[in-house]
Each structure stands twice: as C-alpha cells, then as structure tokens.
KEBADO-375896 format. One record per residue (C-alpha): residue number from 1; residue in three letters; x, y, z. Coordinates in steps of 0.02 Angstrom, whole numbers. Layout:
! KEBADO-375896
  nr rest      X      Y      Z
 NUM  ALA      X      Y      Z
...
//
This chain:
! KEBADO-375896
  nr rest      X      Y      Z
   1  UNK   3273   6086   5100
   2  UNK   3125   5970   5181
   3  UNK   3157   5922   5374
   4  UNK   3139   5757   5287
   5  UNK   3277   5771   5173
   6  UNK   3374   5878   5321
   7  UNK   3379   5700   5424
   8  UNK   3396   5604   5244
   9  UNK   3579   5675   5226
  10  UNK   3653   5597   5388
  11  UNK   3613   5411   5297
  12  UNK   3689   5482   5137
  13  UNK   3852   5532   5239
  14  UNK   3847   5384   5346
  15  UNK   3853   5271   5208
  16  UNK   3985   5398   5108
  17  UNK   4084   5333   5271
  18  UNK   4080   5143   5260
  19  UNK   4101   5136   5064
  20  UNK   4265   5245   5092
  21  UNK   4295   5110   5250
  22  UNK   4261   4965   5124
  23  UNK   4284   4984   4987
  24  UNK   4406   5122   4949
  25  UNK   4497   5058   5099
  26  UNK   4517   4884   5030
  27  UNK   4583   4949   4854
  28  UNK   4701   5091   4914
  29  UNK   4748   5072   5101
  30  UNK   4799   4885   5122
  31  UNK   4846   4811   4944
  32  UNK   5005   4845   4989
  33  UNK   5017   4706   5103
  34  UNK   4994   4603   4960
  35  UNK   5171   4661   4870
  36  UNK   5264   4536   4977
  37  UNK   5164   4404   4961
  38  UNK   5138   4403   4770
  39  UNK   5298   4452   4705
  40  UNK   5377   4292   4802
  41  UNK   5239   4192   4728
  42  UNK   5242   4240   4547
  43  UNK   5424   4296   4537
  44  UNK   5437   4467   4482
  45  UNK   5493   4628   4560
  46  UNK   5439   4764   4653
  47  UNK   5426   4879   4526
  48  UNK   5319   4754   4423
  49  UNK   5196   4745   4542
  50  UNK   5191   4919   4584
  51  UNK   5136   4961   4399
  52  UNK   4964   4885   4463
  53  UNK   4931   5035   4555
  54  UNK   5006   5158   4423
  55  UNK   4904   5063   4315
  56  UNK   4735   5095   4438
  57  UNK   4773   5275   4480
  58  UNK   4805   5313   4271
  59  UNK   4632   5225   4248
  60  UNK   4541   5315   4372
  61  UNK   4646   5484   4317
  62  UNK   4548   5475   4134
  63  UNK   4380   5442   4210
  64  UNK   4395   5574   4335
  65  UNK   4324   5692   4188
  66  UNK   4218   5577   4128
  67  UNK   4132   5536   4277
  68  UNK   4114   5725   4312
  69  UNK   4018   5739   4135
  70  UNK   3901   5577   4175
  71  UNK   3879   5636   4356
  72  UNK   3767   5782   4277
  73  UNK   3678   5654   4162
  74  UNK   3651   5482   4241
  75  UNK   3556   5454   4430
  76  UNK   3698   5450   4564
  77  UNK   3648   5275   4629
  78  UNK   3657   5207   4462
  79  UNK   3860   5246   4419
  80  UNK   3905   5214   4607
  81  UNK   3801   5055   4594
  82  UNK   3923   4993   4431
  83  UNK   4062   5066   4512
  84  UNK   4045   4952   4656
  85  UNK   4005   4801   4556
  86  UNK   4163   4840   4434
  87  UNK   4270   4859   4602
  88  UNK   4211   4708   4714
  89  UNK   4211   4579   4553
  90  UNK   4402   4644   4491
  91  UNK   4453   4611   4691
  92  UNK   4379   4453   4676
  93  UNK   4474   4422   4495
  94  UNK   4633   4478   4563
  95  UNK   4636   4263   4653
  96  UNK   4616   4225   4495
  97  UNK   4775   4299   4415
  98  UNK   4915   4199   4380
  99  UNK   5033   4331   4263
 100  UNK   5068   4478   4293
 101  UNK   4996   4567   4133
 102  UNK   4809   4494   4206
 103  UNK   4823   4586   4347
 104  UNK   4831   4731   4259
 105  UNK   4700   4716   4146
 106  UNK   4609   4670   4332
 107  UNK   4675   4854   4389
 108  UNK   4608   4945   4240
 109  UNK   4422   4862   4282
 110  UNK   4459   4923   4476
 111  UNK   4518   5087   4428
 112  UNK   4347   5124   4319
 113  UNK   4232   5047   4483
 114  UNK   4322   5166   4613
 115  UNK   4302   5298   4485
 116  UNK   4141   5287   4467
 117  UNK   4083   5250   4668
 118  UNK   4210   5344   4785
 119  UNK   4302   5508   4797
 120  UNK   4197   5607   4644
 121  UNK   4024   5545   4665
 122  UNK   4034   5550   4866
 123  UNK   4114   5730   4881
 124  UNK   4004   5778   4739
 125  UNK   3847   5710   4842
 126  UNK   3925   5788   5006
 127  UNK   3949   5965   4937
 128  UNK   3766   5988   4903
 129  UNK   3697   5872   5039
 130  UNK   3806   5980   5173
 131  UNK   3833   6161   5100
 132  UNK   3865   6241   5244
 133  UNK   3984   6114   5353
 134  UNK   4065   6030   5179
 135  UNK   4232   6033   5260
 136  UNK   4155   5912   5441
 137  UNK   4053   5807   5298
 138  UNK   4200   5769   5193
 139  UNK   4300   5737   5348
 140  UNK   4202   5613   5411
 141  UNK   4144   5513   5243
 142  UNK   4358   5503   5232
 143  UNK   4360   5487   5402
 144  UNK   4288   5284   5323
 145  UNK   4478   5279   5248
 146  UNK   4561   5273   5413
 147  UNK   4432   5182   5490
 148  UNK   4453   5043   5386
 149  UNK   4636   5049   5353
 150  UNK   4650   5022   5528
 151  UNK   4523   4878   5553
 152  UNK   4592   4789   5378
 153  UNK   4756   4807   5413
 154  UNK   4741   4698   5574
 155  UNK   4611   4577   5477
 156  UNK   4722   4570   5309
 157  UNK   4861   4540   5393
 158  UNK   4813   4366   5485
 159  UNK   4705   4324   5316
 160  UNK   4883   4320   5226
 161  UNK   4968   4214   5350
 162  UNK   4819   4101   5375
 163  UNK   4778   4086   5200
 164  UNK   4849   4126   5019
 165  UNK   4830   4283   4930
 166  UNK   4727   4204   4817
 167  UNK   4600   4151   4937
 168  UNK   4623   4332   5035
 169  UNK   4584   4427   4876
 170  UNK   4425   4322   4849
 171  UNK   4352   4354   5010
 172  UNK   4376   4541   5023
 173  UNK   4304   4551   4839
 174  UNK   4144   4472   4921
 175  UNK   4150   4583   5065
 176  UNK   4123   4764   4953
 177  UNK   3984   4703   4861
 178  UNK   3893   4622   5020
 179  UNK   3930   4783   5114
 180  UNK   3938   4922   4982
 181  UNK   3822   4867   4834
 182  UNK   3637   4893   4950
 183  UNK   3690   5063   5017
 184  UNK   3740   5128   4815
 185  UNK   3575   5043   4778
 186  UNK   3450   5101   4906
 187  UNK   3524   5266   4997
 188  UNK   3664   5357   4893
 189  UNK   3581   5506   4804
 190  UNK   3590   5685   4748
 191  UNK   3425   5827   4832
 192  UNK   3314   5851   4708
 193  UNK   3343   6027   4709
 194  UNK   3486   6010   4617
 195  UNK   3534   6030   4446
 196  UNK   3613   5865   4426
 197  UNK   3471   5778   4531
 198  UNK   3351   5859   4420
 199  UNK   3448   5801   4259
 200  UNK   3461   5969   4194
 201  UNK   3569   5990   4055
 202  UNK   3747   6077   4113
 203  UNK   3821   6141   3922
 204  UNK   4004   6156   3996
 205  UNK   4147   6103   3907
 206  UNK   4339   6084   3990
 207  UNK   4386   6188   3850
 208  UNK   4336   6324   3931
 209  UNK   4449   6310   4097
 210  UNK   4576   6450   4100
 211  UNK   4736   6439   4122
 212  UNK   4795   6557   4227
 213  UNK   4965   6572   4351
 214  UNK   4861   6545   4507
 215  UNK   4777   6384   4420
 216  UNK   4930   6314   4338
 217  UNK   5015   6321   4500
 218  UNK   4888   6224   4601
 219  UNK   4887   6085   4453
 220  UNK   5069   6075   4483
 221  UNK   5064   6078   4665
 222  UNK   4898   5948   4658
 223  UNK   5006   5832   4548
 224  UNK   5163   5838   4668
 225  UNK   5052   5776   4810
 226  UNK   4985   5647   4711
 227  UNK   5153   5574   4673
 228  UNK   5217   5603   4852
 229  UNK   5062   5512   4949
 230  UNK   5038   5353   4818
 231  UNK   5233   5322   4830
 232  UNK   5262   5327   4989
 233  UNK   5086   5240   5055
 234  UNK   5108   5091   4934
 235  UNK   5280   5069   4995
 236  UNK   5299   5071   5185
 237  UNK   5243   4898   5212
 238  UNK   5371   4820   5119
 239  UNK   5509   4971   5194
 240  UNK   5478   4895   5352
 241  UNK   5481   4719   5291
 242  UNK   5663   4742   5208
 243  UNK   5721   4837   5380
 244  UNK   5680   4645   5460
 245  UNK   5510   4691   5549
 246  UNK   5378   4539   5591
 247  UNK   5220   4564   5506
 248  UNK   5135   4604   5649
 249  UNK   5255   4753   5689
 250  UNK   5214   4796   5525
 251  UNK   5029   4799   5558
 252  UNK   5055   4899   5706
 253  UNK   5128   5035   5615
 254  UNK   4991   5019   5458
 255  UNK   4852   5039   5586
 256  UNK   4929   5164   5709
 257  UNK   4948   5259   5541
 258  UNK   4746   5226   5498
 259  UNK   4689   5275   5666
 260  UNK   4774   5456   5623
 261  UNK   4717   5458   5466
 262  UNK   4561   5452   5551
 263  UNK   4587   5600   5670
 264  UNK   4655   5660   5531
 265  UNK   4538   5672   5430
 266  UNK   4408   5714   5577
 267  UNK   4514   5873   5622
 268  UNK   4573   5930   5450
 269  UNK   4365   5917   5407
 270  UNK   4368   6081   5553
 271  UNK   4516   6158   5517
 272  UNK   4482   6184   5316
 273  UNK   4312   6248   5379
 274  UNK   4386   6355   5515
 275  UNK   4548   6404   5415
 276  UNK   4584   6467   5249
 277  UNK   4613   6346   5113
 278  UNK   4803   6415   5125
 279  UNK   4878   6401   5314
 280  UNK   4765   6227   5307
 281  UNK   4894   6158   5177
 282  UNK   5053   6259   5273
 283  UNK   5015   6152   5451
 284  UNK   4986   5991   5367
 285  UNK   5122   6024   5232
 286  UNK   5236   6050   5372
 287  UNK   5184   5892   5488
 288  UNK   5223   5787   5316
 289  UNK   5401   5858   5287
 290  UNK   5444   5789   5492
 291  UNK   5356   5637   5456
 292  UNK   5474   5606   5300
 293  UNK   5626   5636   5412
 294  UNK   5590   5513   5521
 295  UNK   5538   5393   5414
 296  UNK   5724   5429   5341
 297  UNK   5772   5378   5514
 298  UNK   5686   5209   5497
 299  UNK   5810   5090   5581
 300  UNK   5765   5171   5739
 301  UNK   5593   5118   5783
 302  UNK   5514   5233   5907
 303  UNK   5524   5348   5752
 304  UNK   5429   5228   5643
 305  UNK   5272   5271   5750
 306  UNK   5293   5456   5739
 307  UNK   5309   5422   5565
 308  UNK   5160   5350   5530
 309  UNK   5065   5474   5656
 310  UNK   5088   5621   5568
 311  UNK   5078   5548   5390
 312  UNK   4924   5492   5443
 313  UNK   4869   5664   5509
 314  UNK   4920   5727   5330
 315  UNK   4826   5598   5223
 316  UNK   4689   5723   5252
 317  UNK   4762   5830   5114
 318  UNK   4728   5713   4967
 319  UNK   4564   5701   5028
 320  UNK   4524   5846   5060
 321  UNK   4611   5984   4926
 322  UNK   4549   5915   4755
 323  UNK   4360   5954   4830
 324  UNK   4422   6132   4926
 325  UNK   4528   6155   4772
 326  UNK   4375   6138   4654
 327  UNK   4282   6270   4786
 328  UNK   4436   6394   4776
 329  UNK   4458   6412   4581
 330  UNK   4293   6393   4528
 331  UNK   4154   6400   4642
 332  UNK   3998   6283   4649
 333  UNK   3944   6300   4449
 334  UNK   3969   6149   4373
 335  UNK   4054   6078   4514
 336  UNK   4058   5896   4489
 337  UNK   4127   5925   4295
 338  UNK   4261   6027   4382
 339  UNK   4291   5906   4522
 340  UNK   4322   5783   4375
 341  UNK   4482   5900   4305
 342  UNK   4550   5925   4477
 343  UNK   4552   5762   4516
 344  UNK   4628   5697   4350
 345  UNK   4771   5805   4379
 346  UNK   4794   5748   4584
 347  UNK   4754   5557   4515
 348  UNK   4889   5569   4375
 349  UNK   5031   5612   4519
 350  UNK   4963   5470   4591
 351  UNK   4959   5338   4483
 352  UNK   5173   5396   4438
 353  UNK   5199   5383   4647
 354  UNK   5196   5195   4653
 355  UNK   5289   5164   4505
 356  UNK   5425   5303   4550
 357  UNK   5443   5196   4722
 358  UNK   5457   5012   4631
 359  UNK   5595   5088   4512
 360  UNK   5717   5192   4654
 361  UNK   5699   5050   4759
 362  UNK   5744   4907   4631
 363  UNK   5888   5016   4570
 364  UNK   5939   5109   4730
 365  UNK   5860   5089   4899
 366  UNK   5702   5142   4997
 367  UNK   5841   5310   5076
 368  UNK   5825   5358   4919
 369  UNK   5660   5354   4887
 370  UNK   5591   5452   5053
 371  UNK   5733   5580   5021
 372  UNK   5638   5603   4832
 373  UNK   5479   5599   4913
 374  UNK   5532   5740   5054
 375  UNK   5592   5851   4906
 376  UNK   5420   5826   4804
 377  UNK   5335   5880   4981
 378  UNK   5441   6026   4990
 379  UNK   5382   6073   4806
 380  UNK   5235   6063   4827
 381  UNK   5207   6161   4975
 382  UNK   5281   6313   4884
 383  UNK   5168   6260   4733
 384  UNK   5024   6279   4843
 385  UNK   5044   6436   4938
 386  UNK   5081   6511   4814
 387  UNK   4933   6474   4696
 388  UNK   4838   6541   4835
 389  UNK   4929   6679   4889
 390  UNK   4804   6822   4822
 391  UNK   4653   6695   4894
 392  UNK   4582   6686   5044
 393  UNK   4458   6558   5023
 394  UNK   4346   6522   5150
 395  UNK   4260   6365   5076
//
C-alpha cells in the first residue's frame, strides 16, 4: 500500500467513527427514549412499540447477506451513500407517523439504510484498510457508538421535553444526512488492491458454508447475544422510568452507560488484538452476568451506575465478535459475503430481544425480564467457549 493511501485510511476510519456516532447512534442507542413518549401519545403498549425494533433488526437480519453479495459488486460509497439516505429520510418519516403499522413500514426502510451504511460495509472497509491492527480500528469506528450515545442521550433528552416527538424525530433525521451523507459520498472506500475494490468477480455461494459443531455452536452462541443486548438496551430507559426516576436521572445513567461503551469499545479493540478470540469473550461475558445482577437490584441506585458501567464495557462484544467471528471460522476469503451470514444470525437474536422485553414486561414485570436476560448471558457464554475451544485465534 502507497504512503498516500497509508495516511488515506485514518479519514476512512475517522469517518467509520462519526457515522457509527450519528447515525447508528441515533437509530440504535437513543430510540428508546422515544418508547415513553409515543406509547402515551398514540395509546398502545410497550410491546407494540417494541416490534419497531424487532421489526428493524429482522430487516437488517435479511440484508446482512445481501449486502455481503453487493459489497463484492457495487462501489462502497455508492450502497453506504443509499444506506444513509434510506436511514436519515425514514428518521425524518418516523414525525410523520400517526399509527402504529406506519411506523413499521418506516422501520423496514431504516433497517435496509443501516444495512447498507454501518456495521457490514464499515468493518468490511476496516478489515482491509487496517490488516494488521483490525481489532484498535474496529474499536475505535464503534468507539462512534458510545460517543454518540452519550452526547444524544443528553441532547435527546431535553429535545423531548422541549419539543414533541414528532418535531424531535424530524430534526435528528436532518442531522444524519447533513453529517453522514458527504463523508459516504466523498471519503468512504475500499484500496484498490482489493478484490472487491477492483470489482472482481467472487463465485461464492452460502451454500457452501459447513456446518460443523464448532460453527453451529458460535451461531447459537452469536444469536443468544443478539437477543440478550437488543432486549435489555431498548428497555432500560423505560425500567428506570417505571422504578419513578426523573428523566434526567435517566439520562445520567444512558450516558454514563455510553461513555463505557466507549472505553469499551476502545479497550476491547486491544484486548481482542492482544487476547485470543476465546478469554476476550470469558472477561467480558463475565462483567455482563454482574452487570445483570445489579441491574436485578435496581431499586437501589448506586447499583444502577455499576450497571450501566459494565454493560457498557460489554457492548463491545456485539461489535466486535460477528467481525472476529467471521476471522475465526473462515479467514479473510470472501470476507464481506461471510460477514453478511454472521451477522444475519447475531441480527436475528436481535431483532427477537426487543420484542421478548415488550412481551415479559406487559405480562410480568421488568424482574423478570433481566432474570431471562442473565440466563441467555449465561448460555451463551458456554455457547461461545466452547465453539472455540480447539481455536486459538489470534485475529
């Protein structure tokens, strides 16, 4: 690689960061600020609402593969370009909604944008941009989620008690194609040097994945996460809403939660690369089962901070095992097309999280939930090591 393209991959990564801070941010991180609001507004229930983001996470599950396939036959700037139009214009659509069945149809337009301009096109750019320090690249470009969640949950906040949703979902639609749509247009790209880059043809088909033990038990393990993250995330704001906080308690514990998802995902960036792919998962696999039993322990609220500390410090797992994951099981041929499977299967737990949270809590009660949620963590830990119990990757 050029010294010119050498420097040309620190704009590629810095921009990786503030689309995750921006965009990504915006659609995963802080929407659920927007559950109280809404549901009060339009009258419906939790789990209602919470079938938006089952119905986003299913979307972007199917065109995980798809945008694997098109990543090796369409320019990088041009699906990350749509993506972000897609995403910033269904934000913007979402002030428009006045029943419930639009805003899914507006979810199902924001699940295909996200798709197509975060996690699989920026750790697909990252892992041949940064091929030897992939782990410190991804961990920074995610780095962008805490970052943001921990600036928008502040700004989101006072937007929805200043103004209505309506007008809050407007703006922020505005702000990701102001801030995101110029650096998909004029900086995101693939080195020449590589296959994709060069448009050369990759004949791979997913029939030919095999299914063995090892991979079967990382699916498994993959999907559990998915399911464990999505449902709790979308669900602590209105947990500490129902326990009688203030919204700007609320906030505190959203950003205090970003701002470790940051070091998160900072340190978890040097620990995969330090680390094997399997005593990375055991220390932040651990810090996640605490975190769930003190988030059990809500209604004291000194543990509500520790809570959202080292869930934060663990939200570096969803970001970064799918990409490690593809690394571990099938190396760097046809990575992006594989990247695309592995992230279907992560995305699918994730898109059932939400809408596993909206039904326990409608019929039950959040206890409940976090108890689930500690069990799925539990599961998947085992899941895990021991998919990657005769590996030692060192990715």
């Amino acid at each position: 690689m050029s010294n010119r393209f050498k420097g040309y991959k620190y704009l590629v990564l810095i921009s990786s960061f503030l689309i995750m801070g921006v965009e990504f941010s915006l659609v995963n991180s802080v929407s659920s600020l927007f559950i109280d609001p809404v549901t009060k507004q339009l009258e419906i229930s939790n789990s209602a609402f919470s079938f938006i983001f089952t119905t986003s996470a299913l979307t972007t599950a199917i065109m995980s593969p798809i945008i694997g396939q098109l990543l090796s036959k369409v320019k990088l700037k041009t699906i990350m370009s749509i993506g972000v139009i897609l995403t910033g214009v269904g934000f913007f659509c979402y002030s428009l909604a006045t029943q419930i069945w639009m805003f899914y149809i507006i979810a199902v337009i924001i699940g295909i944008g996200t798709s197509c301009s975060a996690t699989i096109p920026i750790s697909t750019a990252l892992t041949y941009w940064f091929e030897e320090r992939k782990g410190i690249a991804l961990g920074i470009a995610m780095a962008g989620i805490g970052t943001g969640s921990f600036i928008w949950m502040q700004i989101v906040s006072r937007m929805l008690t200043a103004l209505s949703y309506n007008k809050t979902y407007a703006i922020l639609g505005l702000i990701i194609l102001v801030v995101c749509l110029p650096l998909t247009l004029f900086i995101m790209k693939l080195p020449p040097s590589t296959p994709i880059a060069s448009q050369k043809k990759e004949k791979f088909s997913y029939k030919e994945i095999h299914w063995n033990r090892q991979l079967i038990l990382f699916a498994l393990g993959l999907f559990l996460v998915g399911i464990s993250i999505s449902g709790t995330k979308m669900h602590i704001q209105p947990y500490l809403t129902s326990l009688g906080h203030p919204l700007s308690f609320n906030a505190n514990i959203g950003s205090t939660q970003a701002v470790f998802a940051l070091l998160g995902n900072l340190i978890g960036g040097y620990i995969f690369d330090k680390l094997n792919l399997r005593n990375s998962i055991l220390i932040f696999g651990t810090l996640s089962l605490i975190s769930y039993v003190c988030l059990i322990c809500g209604i004291f609220s000194p543990l509500l901070f520790i809570f959202s500390a080292l869930f934060g410090l663990c939200l570096c797992l969803p970001a970064m095992l799918p990409s490690y994951g593809t690394s571990a099981l099938f190396g760097k041929d046809h990575y992006a097309v594989n990247l695309g499977f592995i992230n279907m299967i992560f995305t699918l737990g994730g898109a059932i999280g939400p809408m596993i949270s909206g039904f326990v809590v409608d019929n039950f009660n959040y206890t409940i939930a976090w108890i689930l949620y500690f069990t799925s963590t539990f599961l998947y830990l085992i899941c895990l090591l021991a998919a990657l119990k005769r590996k030692n990757p060192q990715q």
